[in-house]
C-alpha positions as CSV (number, residue, x, y, z in Angstrom):
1,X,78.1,58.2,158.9
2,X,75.8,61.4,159.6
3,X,72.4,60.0,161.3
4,X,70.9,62.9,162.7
5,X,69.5,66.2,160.8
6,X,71.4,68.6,162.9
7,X,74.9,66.6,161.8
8,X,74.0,66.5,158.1
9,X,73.1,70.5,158.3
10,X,76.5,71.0,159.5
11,X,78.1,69.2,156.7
12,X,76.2,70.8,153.9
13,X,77.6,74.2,155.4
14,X,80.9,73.3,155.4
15,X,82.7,74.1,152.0
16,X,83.8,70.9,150.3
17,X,87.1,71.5,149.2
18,X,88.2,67.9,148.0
19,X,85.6,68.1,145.3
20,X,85.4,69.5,142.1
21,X,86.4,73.2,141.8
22,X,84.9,73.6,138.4
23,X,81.7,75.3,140.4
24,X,83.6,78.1,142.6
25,X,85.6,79.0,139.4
26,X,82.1,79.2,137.7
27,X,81.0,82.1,139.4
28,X,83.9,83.6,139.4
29,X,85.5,86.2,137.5
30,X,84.9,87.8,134.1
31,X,82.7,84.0,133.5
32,X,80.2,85.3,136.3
33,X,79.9,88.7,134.9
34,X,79.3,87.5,131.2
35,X,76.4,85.5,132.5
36,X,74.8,88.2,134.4
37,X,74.9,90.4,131.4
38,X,73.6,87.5,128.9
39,X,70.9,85.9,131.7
40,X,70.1,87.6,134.7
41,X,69.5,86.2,137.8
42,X,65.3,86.1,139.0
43,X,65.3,89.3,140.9
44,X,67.8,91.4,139.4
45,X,67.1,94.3,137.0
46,X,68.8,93.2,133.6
47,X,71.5,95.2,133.1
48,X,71.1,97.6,129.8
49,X,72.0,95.2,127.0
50,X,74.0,96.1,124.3
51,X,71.8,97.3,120.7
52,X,72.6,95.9,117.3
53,X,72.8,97.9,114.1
54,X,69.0,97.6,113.6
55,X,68.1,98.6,117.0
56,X,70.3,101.8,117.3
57,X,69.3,103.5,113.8
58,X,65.6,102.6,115.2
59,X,65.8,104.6,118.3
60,X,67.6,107.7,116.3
61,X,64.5,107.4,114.0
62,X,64.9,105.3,111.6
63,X,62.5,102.5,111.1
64,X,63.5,99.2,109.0
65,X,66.6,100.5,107.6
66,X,68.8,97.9,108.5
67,X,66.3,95.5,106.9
68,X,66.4,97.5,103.8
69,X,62.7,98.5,103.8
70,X,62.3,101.9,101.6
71,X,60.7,104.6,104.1
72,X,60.1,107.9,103.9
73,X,61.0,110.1,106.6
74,X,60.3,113.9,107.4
75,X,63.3,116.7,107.7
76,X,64.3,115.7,111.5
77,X,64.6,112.2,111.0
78,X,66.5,112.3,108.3
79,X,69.3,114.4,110.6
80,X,68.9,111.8,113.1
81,X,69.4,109.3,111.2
82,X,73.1,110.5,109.2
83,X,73.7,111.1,113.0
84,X,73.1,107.3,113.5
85,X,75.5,106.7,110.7
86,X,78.0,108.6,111.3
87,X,78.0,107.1,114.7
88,X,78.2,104.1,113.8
89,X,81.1,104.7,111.3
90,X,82.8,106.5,113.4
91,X,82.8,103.8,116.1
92,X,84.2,100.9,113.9
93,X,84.6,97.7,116.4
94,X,87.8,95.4,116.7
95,X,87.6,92.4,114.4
96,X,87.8,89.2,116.9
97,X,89.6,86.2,115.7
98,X,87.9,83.0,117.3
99,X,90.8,82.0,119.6
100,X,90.6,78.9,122.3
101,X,87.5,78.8,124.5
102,X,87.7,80.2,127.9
103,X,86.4,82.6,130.2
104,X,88.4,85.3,128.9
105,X,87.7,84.2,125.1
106,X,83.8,83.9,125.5
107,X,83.5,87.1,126.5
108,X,85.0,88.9,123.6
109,X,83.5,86.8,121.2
110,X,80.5,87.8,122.7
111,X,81.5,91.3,122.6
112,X,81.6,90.7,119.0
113,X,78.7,89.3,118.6
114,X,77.0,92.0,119.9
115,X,79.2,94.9,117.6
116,X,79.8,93.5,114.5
117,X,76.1,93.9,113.4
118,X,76.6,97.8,114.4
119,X,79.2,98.0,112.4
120,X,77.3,95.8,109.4
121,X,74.7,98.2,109.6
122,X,76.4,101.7,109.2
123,X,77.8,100.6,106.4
124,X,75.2,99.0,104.8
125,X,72.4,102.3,105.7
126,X,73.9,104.1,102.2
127,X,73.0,101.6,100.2
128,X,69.5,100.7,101.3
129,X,68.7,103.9,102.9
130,X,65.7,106.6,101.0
131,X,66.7,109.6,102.8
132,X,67.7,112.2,100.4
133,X,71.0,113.3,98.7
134,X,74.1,111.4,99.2
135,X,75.1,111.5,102.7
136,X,73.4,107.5,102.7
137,X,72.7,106.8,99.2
138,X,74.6,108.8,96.8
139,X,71.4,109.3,94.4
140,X,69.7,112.7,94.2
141,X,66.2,113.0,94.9
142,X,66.1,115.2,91.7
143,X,68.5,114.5,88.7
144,X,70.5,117.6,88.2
145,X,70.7,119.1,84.2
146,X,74.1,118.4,83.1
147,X,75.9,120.1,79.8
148,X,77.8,117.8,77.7
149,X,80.6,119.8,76.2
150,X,82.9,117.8,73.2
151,X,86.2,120.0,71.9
152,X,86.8,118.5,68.1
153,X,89.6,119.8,66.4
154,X,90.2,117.2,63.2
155,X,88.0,114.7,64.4
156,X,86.0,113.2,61.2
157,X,85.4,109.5,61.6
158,X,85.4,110.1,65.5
159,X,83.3,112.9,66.3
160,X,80.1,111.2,65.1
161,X,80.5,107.9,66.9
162,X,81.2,110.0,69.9
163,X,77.8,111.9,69.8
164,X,75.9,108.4,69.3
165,X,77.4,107.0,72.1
166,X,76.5,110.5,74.4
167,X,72.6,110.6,72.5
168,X,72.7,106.3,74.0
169,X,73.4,107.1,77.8
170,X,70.8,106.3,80.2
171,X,71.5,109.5,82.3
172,X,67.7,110.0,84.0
173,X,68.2,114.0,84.0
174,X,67.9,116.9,81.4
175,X,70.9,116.8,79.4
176,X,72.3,119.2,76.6
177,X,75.4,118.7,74.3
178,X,77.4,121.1,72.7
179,X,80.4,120.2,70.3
180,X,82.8,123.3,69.7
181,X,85.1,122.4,66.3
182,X,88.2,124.0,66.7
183,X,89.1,125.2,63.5
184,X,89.4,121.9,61.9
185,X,90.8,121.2,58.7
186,X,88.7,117.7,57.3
187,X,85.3,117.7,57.8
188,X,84.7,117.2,61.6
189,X,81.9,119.9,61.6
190,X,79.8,118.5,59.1
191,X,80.2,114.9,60.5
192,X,79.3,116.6,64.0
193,X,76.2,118.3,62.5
194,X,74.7,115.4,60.9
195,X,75.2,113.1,64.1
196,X,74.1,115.9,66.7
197,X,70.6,116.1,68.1
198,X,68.5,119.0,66.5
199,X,68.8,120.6,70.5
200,X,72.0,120.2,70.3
201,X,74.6,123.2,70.0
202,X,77.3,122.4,66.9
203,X,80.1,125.5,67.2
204,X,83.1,126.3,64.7
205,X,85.8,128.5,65.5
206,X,88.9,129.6,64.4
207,X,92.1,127.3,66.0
208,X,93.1,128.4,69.3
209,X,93.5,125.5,71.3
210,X,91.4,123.0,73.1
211,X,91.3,125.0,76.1
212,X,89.5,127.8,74.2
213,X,87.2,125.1,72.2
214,X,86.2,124.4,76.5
215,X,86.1,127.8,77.2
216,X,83.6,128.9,74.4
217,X,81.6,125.8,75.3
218,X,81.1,126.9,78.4
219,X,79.6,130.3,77.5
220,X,76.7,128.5,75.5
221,X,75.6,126.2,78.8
222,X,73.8,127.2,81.6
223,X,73.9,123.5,83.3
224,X,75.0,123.1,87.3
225,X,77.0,120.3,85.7
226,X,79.4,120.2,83.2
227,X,81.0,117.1,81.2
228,X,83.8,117.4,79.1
229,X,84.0,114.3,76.5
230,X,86.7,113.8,74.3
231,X,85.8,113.6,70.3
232,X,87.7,110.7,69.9
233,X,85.9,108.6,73.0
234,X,82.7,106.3,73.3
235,X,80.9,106.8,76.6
236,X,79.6,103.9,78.2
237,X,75.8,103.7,78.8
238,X,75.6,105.0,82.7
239,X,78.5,106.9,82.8
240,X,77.1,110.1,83.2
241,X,74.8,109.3,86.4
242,X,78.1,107.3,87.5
243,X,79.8,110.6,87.7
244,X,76.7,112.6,89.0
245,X,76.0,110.0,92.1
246,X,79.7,111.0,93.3
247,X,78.7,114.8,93.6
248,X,76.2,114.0,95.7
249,X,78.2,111.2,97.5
250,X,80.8,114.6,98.5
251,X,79.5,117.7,99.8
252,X,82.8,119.2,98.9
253,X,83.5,117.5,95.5
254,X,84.7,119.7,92.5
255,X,85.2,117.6,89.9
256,X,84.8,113.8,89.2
257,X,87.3,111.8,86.8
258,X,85.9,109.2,84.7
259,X,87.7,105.4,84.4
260,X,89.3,105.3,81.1
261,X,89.4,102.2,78.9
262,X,91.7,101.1,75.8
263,X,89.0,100.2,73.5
264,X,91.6,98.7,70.4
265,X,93.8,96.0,72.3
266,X,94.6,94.3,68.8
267,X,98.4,94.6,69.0
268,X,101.5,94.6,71.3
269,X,101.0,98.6,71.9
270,X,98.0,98.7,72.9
271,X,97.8,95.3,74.9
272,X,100.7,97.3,77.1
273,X,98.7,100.5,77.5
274,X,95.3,98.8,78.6
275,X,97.2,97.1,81.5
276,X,99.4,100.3,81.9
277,X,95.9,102.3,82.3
278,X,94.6,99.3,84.7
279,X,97.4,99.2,86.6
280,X,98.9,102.4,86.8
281,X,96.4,105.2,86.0
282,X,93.1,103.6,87.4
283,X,94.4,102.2,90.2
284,X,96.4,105.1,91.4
285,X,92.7,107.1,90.6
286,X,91.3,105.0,93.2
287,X,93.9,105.4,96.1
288,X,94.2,109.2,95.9
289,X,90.2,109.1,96.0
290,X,90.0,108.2,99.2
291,X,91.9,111.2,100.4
292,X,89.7,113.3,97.7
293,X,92.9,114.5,95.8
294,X,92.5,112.6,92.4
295,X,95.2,114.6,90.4
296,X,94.0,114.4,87.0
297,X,90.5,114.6,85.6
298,X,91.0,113.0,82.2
299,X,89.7,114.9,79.1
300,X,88.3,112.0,78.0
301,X,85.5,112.1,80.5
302,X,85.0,114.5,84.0
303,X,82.5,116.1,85.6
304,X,82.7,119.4,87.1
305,X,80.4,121.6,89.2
306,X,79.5,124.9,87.2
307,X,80.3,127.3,90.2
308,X,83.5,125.3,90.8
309,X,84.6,126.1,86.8
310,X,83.5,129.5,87.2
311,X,85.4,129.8,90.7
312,X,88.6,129.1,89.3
313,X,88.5,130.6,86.7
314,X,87.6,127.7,83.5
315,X,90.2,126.1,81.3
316,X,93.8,127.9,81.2
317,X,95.8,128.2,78.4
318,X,99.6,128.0,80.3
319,X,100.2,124.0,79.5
320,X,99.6,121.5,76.6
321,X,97.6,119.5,79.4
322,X,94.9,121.3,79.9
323,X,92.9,118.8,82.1
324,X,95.9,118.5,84.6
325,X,96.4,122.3,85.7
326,X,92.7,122.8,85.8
327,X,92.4,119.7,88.3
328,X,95.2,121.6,90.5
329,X,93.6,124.8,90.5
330,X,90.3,122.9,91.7
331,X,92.4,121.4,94.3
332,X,94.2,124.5,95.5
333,X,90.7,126.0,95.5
334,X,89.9,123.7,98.6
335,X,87.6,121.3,96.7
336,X,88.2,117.8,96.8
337,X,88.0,116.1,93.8
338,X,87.0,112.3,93.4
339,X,87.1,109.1,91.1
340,X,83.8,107.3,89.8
341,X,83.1,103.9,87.6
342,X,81.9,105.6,85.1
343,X,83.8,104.2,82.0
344,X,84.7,105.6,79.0
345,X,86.7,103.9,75.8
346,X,89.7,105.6,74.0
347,X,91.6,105.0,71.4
348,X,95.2,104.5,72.4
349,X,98.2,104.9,69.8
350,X,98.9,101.3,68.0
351,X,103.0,102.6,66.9
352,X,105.7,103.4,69.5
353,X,106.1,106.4,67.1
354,X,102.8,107.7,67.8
355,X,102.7,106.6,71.5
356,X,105.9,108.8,72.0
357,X,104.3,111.5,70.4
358,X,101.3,111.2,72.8
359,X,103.7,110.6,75.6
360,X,106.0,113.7,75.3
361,X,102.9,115.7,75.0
362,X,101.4,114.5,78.2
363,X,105.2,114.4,80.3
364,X,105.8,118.0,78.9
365,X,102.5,118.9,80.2
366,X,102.8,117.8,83.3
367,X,106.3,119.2,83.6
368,X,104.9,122.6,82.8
369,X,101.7,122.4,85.2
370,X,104.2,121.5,88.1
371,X,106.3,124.6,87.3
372,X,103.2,126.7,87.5
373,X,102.1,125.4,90.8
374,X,105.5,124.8,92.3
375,X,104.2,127.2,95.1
376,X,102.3,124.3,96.4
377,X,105.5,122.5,97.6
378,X,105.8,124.8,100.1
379,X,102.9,125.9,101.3
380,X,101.4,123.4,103.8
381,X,98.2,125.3,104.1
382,X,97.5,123.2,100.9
383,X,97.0,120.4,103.0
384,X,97.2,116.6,101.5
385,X,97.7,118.3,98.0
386,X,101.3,119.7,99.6
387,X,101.7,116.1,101.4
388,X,101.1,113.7,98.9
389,X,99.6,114.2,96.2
390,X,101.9,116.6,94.5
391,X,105.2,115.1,95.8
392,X,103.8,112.0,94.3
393,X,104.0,113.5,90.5
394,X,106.9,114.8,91.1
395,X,108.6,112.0,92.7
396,X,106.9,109.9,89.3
397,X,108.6,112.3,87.1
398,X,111.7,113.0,88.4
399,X,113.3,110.4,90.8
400,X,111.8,107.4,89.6
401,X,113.0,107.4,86.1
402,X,116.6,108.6,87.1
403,X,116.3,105.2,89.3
404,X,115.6,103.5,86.6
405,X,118.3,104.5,84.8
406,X,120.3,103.9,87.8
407,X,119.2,100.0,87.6
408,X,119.5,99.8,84.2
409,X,123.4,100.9,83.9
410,X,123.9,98.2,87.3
411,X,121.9,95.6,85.4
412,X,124.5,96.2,82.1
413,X,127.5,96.4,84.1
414,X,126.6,93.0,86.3
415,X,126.6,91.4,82.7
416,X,130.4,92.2,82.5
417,X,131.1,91.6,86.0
418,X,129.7,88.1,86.4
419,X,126.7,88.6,88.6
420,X,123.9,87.1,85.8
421,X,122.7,84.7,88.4
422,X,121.8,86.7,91.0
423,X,120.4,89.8,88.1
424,X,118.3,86.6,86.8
425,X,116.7,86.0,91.0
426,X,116.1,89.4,91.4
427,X,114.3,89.6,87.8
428,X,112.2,86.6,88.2
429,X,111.3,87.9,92.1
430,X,110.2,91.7,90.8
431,X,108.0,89.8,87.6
432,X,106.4,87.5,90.0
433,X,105.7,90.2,92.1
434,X,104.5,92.9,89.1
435,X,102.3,89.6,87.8
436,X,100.7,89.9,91.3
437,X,100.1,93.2,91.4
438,X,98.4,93.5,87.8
439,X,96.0,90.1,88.2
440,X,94.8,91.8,91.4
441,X,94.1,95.6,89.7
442,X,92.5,93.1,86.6
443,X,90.2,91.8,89.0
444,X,89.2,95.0,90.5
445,X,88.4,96.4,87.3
446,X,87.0,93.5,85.8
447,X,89.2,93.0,83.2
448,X,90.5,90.3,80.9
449,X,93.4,88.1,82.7
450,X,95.1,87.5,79.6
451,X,96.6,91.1,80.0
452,X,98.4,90.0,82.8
453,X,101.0,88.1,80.1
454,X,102.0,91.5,79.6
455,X,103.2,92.5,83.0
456,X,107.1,92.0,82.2
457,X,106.6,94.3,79.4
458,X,105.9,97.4,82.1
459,X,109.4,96.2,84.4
460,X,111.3,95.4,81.1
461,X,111.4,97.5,77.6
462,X,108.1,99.6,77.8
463,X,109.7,101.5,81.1
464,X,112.7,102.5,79.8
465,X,110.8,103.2,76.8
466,X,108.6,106.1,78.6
467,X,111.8,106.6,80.7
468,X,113.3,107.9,77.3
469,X,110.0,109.7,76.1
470,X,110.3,111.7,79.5
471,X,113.8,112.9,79.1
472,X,113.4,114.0,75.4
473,X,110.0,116.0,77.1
474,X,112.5,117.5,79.9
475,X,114.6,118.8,77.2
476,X,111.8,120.2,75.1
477,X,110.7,122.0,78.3
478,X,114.5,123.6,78.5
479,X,114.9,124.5,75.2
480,X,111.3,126.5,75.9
481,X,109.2,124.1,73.1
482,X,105.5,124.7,73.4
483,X,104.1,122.3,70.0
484,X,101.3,120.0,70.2
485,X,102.2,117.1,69.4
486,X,99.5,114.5,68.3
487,X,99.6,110.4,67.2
488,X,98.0,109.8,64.4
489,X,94.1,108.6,64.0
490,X,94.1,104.7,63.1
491,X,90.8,105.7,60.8
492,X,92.8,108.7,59.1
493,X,95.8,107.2,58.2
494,X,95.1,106.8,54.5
495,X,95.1,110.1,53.7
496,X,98.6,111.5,52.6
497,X,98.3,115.1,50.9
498,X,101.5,116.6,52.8
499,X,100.0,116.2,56.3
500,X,97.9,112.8,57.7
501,X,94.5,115.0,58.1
502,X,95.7,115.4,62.0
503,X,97.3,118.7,61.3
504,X,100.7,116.9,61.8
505,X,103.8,117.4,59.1
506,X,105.8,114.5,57.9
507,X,107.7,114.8,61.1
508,X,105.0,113.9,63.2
509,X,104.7,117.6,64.7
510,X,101.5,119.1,64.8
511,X,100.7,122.5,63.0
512,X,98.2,123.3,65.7
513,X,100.4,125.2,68.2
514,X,98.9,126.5,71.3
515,X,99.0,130.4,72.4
């Protein structure tokens, strides 16, 4: 026992090593520092701590962003503040899992704690932001004028429901139409007159192709922006400012595609093409978007820059596909070229005649416009274009079907050669897989699930179908074939005075022949 003062003095400076150790490891290591940086001792500076989202786009100059308070701000904090962002997107934090609690484990969550609002906030400042253009927001200060342009060529029964739909957008900005009838034979112009606004330009030339109908469009606008519109498509309500936002989104952008929708879906056909369009077309649009190398801007709807059009040159005349060599020669251009939600509703072909019709047109199209820009392949100043996008077409054309038939001569000859079981495993593995893949593009685009019954369609009998389509458009493009070929209008097809009113002949070719 201690009795005197001096004794117990001594034994409160001795360290007490039979006790707990809980206390030394306390102010120990990476514990220790972690508490300095959160509370400070009484008497030492506090260290610098570390800013949140809110707090860094504050001290670059811009007040309540974060928050989503509306502000406006002069020329210099404006640059400060798309420095802020760009900061803070360029600087995109680890995501912590929560793991067991220790020393080492508190401090990263801490470390999160601290980051993850950073990163919250740069991404959010484009959304809530008032700054001007599109580096933040995507919405002009100023809506730009924008020329609507519709090619017709045989369009009666379409063509007016097509202006109404344009005439019913809520696009905030000046906008001008002007429908160019290519030398129709039915009564397209008269339909397009009596539907068209009385400012609106109604054209009728003689037939030289659709690319000319865009061309000669083009010489009666004087618009910054230009949207082509198919005669035979409705345009949803905001499509138009959908497509416009993107420009302003991408300093660089040349063009903007539209998101195409099947509109009839009231038979096997066209169920199959609405998910094909879901899963294939749209969700491919969306991928090569975010390298700014969308590959086709669809007739049906696009948006181009004026100067862009004028750059390369407008519309070209070398392929049946029009919309798919002008978006290359935007793209060798060094313009990127980007996807938007604005939505617009076609008519797809309800007969496998008249989808092969369409089909061969579009493969031999494509077949042509990779011919003309085969330079591309091997010139890798053309950057992603030469990397991926490109080889992607080509691989989609060429090697892919060829596997296919590859799989399908296997899959007929393990028939014979008693492998069913394991062809039946595999089958059921690839349409679980395919049923995956299209509920998860249906939900993206906010489509019906029902479609998804459909997906063994697009593995079994609709691929080989197009398989077939595109060597019967391979051999068109030997033999040197340069027809349009055209399905037939669901709204036309009672007429039957030696052609269907498309300008097609009982053997489904078109006499509208391109120069």
């Amino acid at each position: 026992m201690l009795s005197s003062p001096l004794e117990r003095r001594d034994a409160r400076s001795r360290p007490d090593t039979r006790g707990d150790t809980r206390r030394h490891l306390r102010d120990r290591g990476p514990v220790r520092r972690l508490r300095r940086r959160v509370a400070p001792r009484a008497g030492r500076p506090a260290r610098r701590r570390r800013c949140d989202g809110a707090d860094l786009l504050q001290r670059r100059g811009v007040s309540a962003l974060a928050a989503g308070v509306d502000s406006p701000v002069d020329g210099e904090t404006a640059h400060r503040a798309r420095s802020a962002v760009s900061g803070a997107r360029r600087r995109r934090p680890r995501l912590l899992l929560p793991v067991a609690v220790d020393a080492g484990s508190r401090r990263l969550r801490a470390r999160s704690a601290v980051r993850l609002p950073l990163l919250l906030a740069g991404r959010a400042a484009g959304a809530v932001s008032d700054l001007p253009a599109a580096e933040l927001s995507g919405r002009p200060e100023e809506w730009p004028a924008i020329a609507v342009v519709v090619p017709a060529y045989n369009e009666e029964g379409y063509v007016g429901d097509c202006i109404d739909s344009i005439r019913a957008t809520t696009y905030p900005g000046p906008t001008s139409i002007t429908v160019v009838d290519d030398g129709s034979t039915d009564d397209t112009y008269a339909e397009a007159r009596a539907h068209a606004p009385e400012d609106a330009t109604v054209i009728r030339t003689e037939n030289r192709g659709k690319h000319a109908a865009l061309n000669t469009a083009l010489e009666h606008t004087t618009a910054p922006y230009i949207v082509s519109v198919d005669a035979d498509s409705h345009v949803d309500a905001d499509a138009f400012s959908q497509l416009i936002r993107r420009f302003f989104s991408y300093d660089d952008a040349g063009a903007v595609a539209g998101n195409i929708k099947v509109a009839n879906r009231d038979s096997l056909v066209t169920s199959v093409q609405a998910l094909e369009y879901i899963m294939g077309i749209n969700t491919f649009r969306r991928a090569f978007d975010l390298v700014g190398t969308v590959t086709v801007v669809p007739g049906s709807l696009g948006a181009f820059r004026r100067d862009v059009l004028d750059d390369v040159g407008g519309y070209s005349g070398d392929t049946v596909t029009e919309d798919f060599d002008l978006t290359i020669d935007i793209l060798r251009h060094g313009y990127s070229i980007r996807a938007s939600t604005g939505i617009v509703y076609t008519e797809a072909p309800d007969t496998w005649r008249d989808l092969a019709l369409q089909r061969r047109r579009w493969f031999h199209g494509n077949l042509q416009t990779l011919l003309k820009h085969r330079a591309v392949f091997t010139d890798s100043r053309y950057g992603l274009l030469h990397r991926v996008a490109l080889p992607y077409v080509f691989l989609s054309m060429s090697v892919l079907p060829l596997l296919g038939v590859a799989i399908l001569g296997l899959i007929l000859l393990s028939l014979f050669t008693g492998g069913v079981g394991l062809l039946l495993q595999l089958a059921i593995f690839f349409v679980v897989l395919q049923v995956l893949l299209a509920v998860l593009a249906i939900q993206i685009e906010g489509e019906d699930l029902r479609l998804a019954l459909f997906t063994p369609l697009t593995l079994f009998g609709y691929k080989q179908f197009l398989d077939g389509v595109l060597l019967w458009s391979l051999w068109a493009l030997v033999r040197g074939e340069r027809t349009w070929l055209r399905p037939a209008r669901i709204r036309q097809r009672d007429k039957s005075d030696g052609s269907d009113g498309n300008g097609r002949t009982e053997h489904g070719e078109s006499s509208r022949r391109e120069p």
